[in-house]
N, C-alpha and C positions, 0 to 999 in steps of 0.2 A: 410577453415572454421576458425573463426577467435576467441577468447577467449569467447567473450560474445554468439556469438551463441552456441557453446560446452557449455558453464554454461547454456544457458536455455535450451536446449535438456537434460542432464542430471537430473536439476531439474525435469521437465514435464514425465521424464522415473522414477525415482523416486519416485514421487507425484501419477502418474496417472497409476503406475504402465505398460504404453505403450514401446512397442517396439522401436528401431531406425527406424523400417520400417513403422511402423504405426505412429509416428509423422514426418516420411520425408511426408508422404501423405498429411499433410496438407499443403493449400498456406503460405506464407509469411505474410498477412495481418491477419490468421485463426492463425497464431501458436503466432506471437506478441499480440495479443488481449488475448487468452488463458493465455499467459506465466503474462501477467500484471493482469488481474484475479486471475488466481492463487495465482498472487504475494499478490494482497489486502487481498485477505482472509487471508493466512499467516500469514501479517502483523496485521489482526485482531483480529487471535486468540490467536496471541503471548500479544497483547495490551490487552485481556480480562484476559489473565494467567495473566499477571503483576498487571492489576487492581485489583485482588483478592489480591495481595502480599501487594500492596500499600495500599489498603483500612484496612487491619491489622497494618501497621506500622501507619496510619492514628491516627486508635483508640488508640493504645498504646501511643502514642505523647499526644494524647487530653487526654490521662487519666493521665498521667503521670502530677504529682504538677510540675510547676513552676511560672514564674512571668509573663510572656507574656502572655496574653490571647487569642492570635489568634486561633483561631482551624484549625487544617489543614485538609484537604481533600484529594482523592486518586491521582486525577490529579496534586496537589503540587510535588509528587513525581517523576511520569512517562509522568506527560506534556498531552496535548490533542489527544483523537486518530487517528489513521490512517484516514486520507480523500483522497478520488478519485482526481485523475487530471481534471480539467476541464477545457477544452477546445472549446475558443466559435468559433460560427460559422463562424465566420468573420478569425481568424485562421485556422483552417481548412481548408478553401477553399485554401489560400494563400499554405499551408503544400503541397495541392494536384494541387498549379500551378496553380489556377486560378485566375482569371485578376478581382479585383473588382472593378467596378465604381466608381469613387470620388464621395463622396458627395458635392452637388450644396448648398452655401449658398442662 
């Protein structure tokens, strides 16, 4: 077993509160889709805890007198949120080994 699999079984026993026996149970394909799920949300709600921080430091800056006029916003501070990976179909096939036909000009 190799670094990265031990960090996600230990996350997913921690998170999900499950067993070593009850996440060996699931396939390969069940516990990688789970563990990156998992992971989005995390990353989400960490992103929503921060937005609340930055959206105060926001106001305090635009209240605050100075010479610039810009007004800042919560995203100046902590950048854009977490987004999903997306992966098109055309990938996918190729990830899972299969042969696509060239397109015919």
């Amino acid at each position: 077993m190799d670094k990265e699999q031990l960090t996600g079984i230990v996350f997913l026993a921690r998170k999900l509160h499950w067993s070593r026996e009850e996440i060996g149970k699931l396939s390969p394909s069940q516990f990688q889709t789970l563990l990156e799920e998992l992971t989005f949300q995390e990353q989400q709600e960490e992103y929503q805890r921060n937005h609340r921080v930055a959206s105060l430091m926001a106001t305090i800056v635009n209240c605050t007198p100075r010479k610039e006029t810009r007004r800042y916003k919560a995203a100046d501070f902590i950048g854009s949120p977490p987004q999903r990976d997306i992966i098109s179909p055309l990938q996918l096939a190729k990830n899972k080994g299969l042969k696509i036909p060239e397109k015919e000009d």
